[in-house]
C-alpha positions in Angstrom: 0.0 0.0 0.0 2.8 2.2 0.9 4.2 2.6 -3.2 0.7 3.2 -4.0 0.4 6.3 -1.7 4.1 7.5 -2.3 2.9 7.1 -6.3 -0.3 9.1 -5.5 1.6 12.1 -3.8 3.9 12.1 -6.8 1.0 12.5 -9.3 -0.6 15.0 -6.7 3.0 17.1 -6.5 3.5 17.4 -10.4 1.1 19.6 -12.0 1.8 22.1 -8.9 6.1 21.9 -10.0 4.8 22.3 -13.3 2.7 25.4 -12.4 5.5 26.8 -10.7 7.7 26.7 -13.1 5.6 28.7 -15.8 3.9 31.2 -13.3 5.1 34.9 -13.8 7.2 35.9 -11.2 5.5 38.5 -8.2 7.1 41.4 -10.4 4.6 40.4 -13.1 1.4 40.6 -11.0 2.2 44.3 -9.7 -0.3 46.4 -10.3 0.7 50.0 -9.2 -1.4 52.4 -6.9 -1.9 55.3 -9.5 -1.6 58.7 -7.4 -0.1 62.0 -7.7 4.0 62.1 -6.9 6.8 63.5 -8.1 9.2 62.0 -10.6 7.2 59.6 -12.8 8.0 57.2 -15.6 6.6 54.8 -18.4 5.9 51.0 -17.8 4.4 47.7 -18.8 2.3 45.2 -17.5 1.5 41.6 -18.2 -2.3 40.4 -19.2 -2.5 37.1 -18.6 -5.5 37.0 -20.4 -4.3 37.8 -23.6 -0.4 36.5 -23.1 0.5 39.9 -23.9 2.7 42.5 -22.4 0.7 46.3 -22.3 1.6 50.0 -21.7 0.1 51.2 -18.7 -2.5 54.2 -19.9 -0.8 56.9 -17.3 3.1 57.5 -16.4 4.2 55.6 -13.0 5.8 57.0 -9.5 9.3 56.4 -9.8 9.1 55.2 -6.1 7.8 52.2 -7.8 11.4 51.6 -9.4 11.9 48.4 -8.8 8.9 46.4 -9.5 7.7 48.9 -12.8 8.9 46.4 -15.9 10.3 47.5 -18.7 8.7 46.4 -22.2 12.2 43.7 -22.6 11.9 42.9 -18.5 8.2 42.0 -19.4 8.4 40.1 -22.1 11.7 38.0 -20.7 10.3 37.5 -16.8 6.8 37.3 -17.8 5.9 36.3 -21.3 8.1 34.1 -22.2 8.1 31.5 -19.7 4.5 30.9 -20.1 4.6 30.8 -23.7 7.7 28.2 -23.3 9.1 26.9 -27.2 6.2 29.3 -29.0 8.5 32.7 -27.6 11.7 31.1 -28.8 13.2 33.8 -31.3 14.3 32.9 -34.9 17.8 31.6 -35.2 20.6 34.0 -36.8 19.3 33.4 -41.1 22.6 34.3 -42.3 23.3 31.8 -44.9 23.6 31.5 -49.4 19.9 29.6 -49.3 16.3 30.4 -47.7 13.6 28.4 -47.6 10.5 29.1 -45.5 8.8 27.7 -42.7 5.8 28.8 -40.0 6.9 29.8 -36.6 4.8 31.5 -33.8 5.1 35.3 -33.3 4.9 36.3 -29.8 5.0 39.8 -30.2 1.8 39.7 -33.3 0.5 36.6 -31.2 -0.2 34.6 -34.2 1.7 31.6 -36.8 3.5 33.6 -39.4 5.5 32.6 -42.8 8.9 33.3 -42.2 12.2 32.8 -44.2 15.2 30.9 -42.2 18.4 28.5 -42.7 18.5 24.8 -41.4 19.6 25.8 -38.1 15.7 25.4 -36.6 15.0 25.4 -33.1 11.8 23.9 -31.3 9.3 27.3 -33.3 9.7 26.2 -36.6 6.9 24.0 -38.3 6.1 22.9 -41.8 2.6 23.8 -41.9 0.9 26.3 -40.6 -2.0 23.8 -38.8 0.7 22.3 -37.0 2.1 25.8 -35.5 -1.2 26.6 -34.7 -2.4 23.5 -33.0 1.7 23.7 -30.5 1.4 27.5 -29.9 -2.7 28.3 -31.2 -3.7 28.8 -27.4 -1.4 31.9 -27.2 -3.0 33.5 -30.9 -5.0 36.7 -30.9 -6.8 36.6 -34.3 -5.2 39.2 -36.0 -7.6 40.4 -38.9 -10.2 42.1 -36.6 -7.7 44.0 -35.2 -7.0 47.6 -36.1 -4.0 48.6 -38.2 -0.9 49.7 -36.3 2.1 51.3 -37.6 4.2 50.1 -34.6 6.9 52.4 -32.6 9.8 53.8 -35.1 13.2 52.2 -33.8 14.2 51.0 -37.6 13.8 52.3 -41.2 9.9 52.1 -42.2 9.0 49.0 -44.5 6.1 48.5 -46.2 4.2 45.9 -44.9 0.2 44.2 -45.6 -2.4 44.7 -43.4 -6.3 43.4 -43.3 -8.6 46.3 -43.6 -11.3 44.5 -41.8 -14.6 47.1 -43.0 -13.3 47.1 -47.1 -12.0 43.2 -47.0 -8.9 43.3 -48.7 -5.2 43.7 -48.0 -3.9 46.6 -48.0 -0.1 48.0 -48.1 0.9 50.2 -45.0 4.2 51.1 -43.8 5.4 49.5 -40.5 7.8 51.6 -38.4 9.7 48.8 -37.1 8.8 47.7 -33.6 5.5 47.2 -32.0 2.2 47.1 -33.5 0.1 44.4 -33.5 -0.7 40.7 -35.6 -2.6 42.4 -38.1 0.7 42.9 -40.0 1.9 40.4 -42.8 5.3 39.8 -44.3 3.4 38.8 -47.7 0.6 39.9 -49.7 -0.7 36.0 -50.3 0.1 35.5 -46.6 -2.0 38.2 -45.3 -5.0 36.8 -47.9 -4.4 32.9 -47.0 -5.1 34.3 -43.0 -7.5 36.6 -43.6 -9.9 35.9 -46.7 -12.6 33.8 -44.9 -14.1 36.8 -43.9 -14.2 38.3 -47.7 -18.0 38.0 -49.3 -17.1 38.5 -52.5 -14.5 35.9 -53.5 -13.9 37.9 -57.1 -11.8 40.4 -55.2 -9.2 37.7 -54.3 -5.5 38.1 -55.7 -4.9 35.1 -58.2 -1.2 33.5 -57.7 0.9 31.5 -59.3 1.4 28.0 -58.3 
C-alpha cells in the first residue's frame, strides 16, 4: 500500500512543480497604486489573459522603481516563460539559401510565414495547422484587429495589413517595432489568413502555383 500512496503524492506534486515553473514571477502581478508624486516614468504590465505585455495608460511614480517592468523585463520575466518553445526567437538566417517555414510570433500573437536557414530550433513547423495546434492557445486573431504602424526604432518598410470594414489587403508602412498581428510579411500571406471573412470571392488576388 505504501508505493501506491508515495505514487499518489507524486502525481498529486506534479502539476503544482509544473505550475510553478511557468507562473510569472511576483514582479509580473504588480499592479501599481496610480496617485499624484513626483518623478514619474513609463511602464508595462503583463495580461494574462491575452499573453500579452501592455503599456500602462498613465506615467508611474518612480518610487515604484523596482517592481515597474520595462517592455524587454516583461516580455523575458513574464511572457516568455509561459509561452515556453512558441517565444523562442528565430535563429541567426545568415546563410547563401532560404527556404521558409511557419513559426509563432509572440510579439503579433499569431503563426507567421517566415524565411530561415537549417539551423531550426523547437518554433519552426512545416505547416501552418501544426504551428497553430503547439502554440494556437497563445494566438489573438489578427484580422479584426485595427491597423498599427508600430513604434519607429528601424527604417519604415512597407508591410500588408487586413482592412477588416473594405475586406482586402492593404499596403501600409510599419515603423519597425511594436504594433500588432494584423501585419503580414506577404501579400498571399495576409489573404491565406485573412480571406474567410471576404464575401465577394472575385476580389481575391490570383497566384501562381
Amino acid at each position: 500500500m505504501r508505493p501506491a500512496v508515495v505514487i499518489l503524492f507524486l502525481g498529486l506534486l506534479a502539476p503544482a512543480v509544473l505550475l510553478q515553473k511557468s507562473a510569472p514571477n511576483e514582479n509580473c502581478k504588480f499592479r501599481p497604486n496610480i496617485s499624484s508624486c513626483q518623478g514619474r516614468r513609463k511602464g508595462w504590465f503583463y495580461n494574462g489573459t491575452t499573453y500579452r505585455c501592455e503599456p500602462y495608460p498613465q506615467t508611474l511614480c518612480k518610487r515604484d522603481d523596482g517592481k515597474i517592468l520595462s517592455l524587454q523585463k516583461c516580455k523575458t520575466q513574464c511572457r516568455d516563460p509561459m509561452l515556453e518553445t512558441c517565444a523562442l526567437p528565430p535563429p541567426d538566417n545568415r546563410c547563401r539559401s532560404l527556404t521558409q517555414a511557419y513559426r509563432f510570433n509572440p510579439d503579433k500573437a499569431r503563426c507567421e510565414l517566415h524565411d530561415h536557414c537549417d539551423n531550426l530550433n523547437a518554433n519552426h513547423f512545416k505547416t501552418v495547422e501544426d504551428c497553430q495546434n503547439k502554440c494556437g492557445q497563445f494566438a489573438v486573431d489578427p484580422c479584426r484587429l485595427p491597423k498599427d504602424s508600430g513604434r519607429k526604432c528601424k527604417t519604415a518598410e512597407p508591410q500588408e495589413n487586413f482592412w477588416f470594414d473594405g475586406e482586402k489587403c492593404a499596403t501600409f508602412n510599419y515603423s519597425g517595432c511594436g504594433g500588432n498581428g494584423n501585419n503580414f510579411n506577404f501579400e498571399q500571406e495576409c489573404w491565406q489568413t485573412c480571406g474567410n471573412l471576404v464575401q465577394d470571392s472575385c476580389t481575391f488576388p490570383i497566384y501562381k502555383g
